[in-house]
C-alpha positions in Angstrom: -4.7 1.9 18.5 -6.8 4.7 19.9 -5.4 7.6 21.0 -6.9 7.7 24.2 -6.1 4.2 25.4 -2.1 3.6 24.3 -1.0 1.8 27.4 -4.2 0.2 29.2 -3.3 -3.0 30.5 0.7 -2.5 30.4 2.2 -3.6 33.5 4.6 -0.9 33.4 4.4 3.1 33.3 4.0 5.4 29.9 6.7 7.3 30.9 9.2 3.6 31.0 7.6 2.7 28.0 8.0 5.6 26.0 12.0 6.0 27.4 13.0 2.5 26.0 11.0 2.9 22.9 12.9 6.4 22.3 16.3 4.9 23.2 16.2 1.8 21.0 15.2 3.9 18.3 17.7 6.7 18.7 20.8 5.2 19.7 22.4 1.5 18.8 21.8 -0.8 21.3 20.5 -4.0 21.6 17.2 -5.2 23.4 19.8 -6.7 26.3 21.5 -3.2 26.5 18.3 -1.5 27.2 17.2 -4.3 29.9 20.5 -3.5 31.6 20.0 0.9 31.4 16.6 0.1 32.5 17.6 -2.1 35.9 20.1 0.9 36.5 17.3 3.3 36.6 15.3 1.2 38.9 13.1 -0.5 36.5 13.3 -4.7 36.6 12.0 -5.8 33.0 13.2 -8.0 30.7 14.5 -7.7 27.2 11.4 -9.7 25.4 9.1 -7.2 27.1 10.9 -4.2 25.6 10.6 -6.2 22.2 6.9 -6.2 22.6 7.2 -2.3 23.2 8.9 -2.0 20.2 6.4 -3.8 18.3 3.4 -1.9 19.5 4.7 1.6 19.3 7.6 1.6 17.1 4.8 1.6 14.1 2.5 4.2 15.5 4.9 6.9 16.0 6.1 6.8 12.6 2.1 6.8 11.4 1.6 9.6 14.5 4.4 12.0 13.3 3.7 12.4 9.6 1.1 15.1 10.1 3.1 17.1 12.1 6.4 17.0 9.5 7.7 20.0 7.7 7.5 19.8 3.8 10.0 18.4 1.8 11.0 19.8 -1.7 10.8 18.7 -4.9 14.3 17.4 -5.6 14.3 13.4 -4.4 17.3 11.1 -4.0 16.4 7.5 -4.5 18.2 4.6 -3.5 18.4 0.8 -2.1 20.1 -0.4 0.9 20.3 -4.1 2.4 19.3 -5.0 5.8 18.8 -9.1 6.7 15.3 -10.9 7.3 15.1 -14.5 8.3 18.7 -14.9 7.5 18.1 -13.2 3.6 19.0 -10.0 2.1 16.0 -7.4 1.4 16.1 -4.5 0.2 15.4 -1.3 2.0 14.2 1.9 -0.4 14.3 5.3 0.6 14.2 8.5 -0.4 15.5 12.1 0.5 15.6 15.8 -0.7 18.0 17.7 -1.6 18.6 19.1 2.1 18.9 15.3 3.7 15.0 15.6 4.7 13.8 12.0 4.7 10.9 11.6 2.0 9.9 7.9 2.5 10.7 4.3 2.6 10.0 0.7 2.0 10.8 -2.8 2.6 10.8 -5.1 0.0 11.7 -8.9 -1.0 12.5 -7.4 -4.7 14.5 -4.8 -6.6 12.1 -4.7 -9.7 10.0 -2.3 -11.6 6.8 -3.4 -9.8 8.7 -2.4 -6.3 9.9 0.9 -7.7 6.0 1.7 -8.5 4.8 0.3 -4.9 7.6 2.5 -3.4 6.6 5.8 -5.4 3.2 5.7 -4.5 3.7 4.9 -1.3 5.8 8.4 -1.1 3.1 10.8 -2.9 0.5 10.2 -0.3 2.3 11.5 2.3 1.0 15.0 3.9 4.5 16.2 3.8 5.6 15.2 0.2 5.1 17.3 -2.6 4.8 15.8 -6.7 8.4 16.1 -7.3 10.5 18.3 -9.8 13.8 15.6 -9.9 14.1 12.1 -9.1 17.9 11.1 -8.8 18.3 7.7 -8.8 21.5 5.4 -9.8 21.8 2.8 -12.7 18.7 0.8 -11.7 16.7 0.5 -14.7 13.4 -0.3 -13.3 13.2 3.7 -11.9 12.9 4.9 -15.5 10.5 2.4 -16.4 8.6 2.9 -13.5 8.1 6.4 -13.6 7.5 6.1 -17.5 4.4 4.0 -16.5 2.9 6.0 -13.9 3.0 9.3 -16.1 1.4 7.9 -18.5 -1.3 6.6 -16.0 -1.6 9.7 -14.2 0.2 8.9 -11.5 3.0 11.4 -11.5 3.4 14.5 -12.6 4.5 14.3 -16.5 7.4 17.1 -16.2 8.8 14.8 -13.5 12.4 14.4 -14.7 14.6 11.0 -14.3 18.3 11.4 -13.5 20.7 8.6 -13.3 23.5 10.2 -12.0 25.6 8.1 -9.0 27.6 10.8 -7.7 24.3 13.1 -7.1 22.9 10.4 -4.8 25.9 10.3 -2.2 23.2 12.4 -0.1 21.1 9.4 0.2 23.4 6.9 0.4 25.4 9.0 3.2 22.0 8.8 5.0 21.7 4.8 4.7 24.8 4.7 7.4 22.3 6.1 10.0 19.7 3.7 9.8 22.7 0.7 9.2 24.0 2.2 12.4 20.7 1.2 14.2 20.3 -2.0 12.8 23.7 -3.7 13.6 23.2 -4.1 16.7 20.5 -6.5 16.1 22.0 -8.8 13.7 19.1 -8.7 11.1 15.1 -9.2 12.0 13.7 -12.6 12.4 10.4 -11.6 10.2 9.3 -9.3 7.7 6.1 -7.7 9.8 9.0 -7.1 13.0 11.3 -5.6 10.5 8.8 -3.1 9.3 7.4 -2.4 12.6 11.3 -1.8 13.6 12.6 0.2 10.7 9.4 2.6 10.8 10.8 3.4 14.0 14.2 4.0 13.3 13.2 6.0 10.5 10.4 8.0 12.7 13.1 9.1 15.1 15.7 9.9 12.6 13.0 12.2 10.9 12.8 13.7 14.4 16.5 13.9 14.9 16.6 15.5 11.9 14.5 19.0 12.6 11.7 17.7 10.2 8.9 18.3 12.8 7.7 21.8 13.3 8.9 23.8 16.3 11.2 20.6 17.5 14.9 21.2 17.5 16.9 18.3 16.1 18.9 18.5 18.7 17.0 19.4 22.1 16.5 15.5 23.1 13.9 17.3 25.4 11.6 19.1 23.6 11.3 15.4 21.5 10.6 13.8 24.5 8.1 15.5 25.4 6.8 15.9 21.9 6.3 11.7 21.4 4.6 11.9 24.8 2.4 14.3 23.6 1.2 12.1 20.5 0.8 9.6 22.3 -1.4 11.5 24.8 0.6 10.6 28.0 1.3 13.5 30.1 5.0 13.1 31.2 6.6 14.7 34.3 10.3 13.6 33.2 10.0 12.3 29.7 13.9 12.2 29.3 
């Protein structure tokens, strides 16, 4: 998706588009919620149109924010929550600092050692991830012997220390609840590309909510308003 060229051919403004896409991914509602805020604010469109939204944008900003992200440290908290695809169970892995920052995440159909690997790699590309000091994780035993296998390929750093300590993750697993909060709404995902197109979102704005972007306020809704606008290269008058 080029930056210049976000909303050509949408039948609706950047400035509608960009206020459902926000909402969905801030606040839990559902898809028939939004159709209804949207009619009281004037705007006739229905619910599978602000699906499509979703789908097209929810992605991008995730990819369009990492650059602009503060850095994590070098303390992470690993974990696995559920959410439902297709009517199944998947698991959901993330990862946070020691101050709540979110590091990264992944969908996947398995809770194995190969997942764990896929998952940390995925992390230590990111622009605002450092090679960390501490990896907390709970009694999964496929995190030790994933780490133990990228050290010795080069992958990780080889100081990198594995702890397996429950009680030390409660910061991560605190954290699941937000994104759990955003998903309920929609009673599970009906495929695996929609889920992570969805959940890139949630976790884009949460990132946002959170005060990881530089010179954004968690909390002025505003100033994020008119920051996602900006990314996306739409000039908005009243963005919120």
């Amino acid at each position: 998706m080029g930056r210049g060229n976000c909303f050509k051919g949408r039948q609706f403004t950047a400035e509608v588009i960009l206020w459902a896409v926000r909402w969905y991914l801030m606040f839990p509602v559902s898809y028939r919620d939004l159709e209804l805020m949207l009619r009281d604010r004037g705007v006739e469109v229905d619910h599978t149109t602000i699906f499509r939204w979703l789908q097209a944008y929810a992605g991008e900003l995730e990819k369009r924010i990492r650059p602009h992200l503060r850095m994590c440290n070098g303390s992470w908290r690993v974990d696995e929550t559920y959410v439902r695809v297709k009517g199944r169970w998947t698991y959901l892995y993330r990862a946070v600092d020691s101050r709540g920052q979110t590091i990264d995440f992944l969908l996947s159909a398995r809770r194995d050692t190969v997942a764990a690997k896929r998952f940390f790699r995925k992390a230590l590309v990111q622009p605002h991830v450092v090679n960390p000091r501490t990896i907390t994780v709970d009694k999964n035993p496929a995190y030790p012997r994933a780490a133990t296998e990228m050290k010795r390929d080069g992958e990780l750093w080889r100081r990198t220390r594995m702890r397996q300590c429950k009680y030390l993750n409660n910061i991560v697993e605190q954290d699941h609840r937000r994104i759990k909060r955003l998903v309920r709404p929609g009673l599970g995902f009906g495929a695996s590309p929609t889920a992570r197109r969805t959940l890139a979102g949630f976790e884009a704005c949460a990132m946002i909510r959170k005060g990881q972007v530089r010179n954004i306020d968690g909390r002025d809704i505003r100033a994020q308003a008119i920051f996602i606008a900006g990314i996306f290269d739409s000039a908005l008058d009243s963005a919120a």
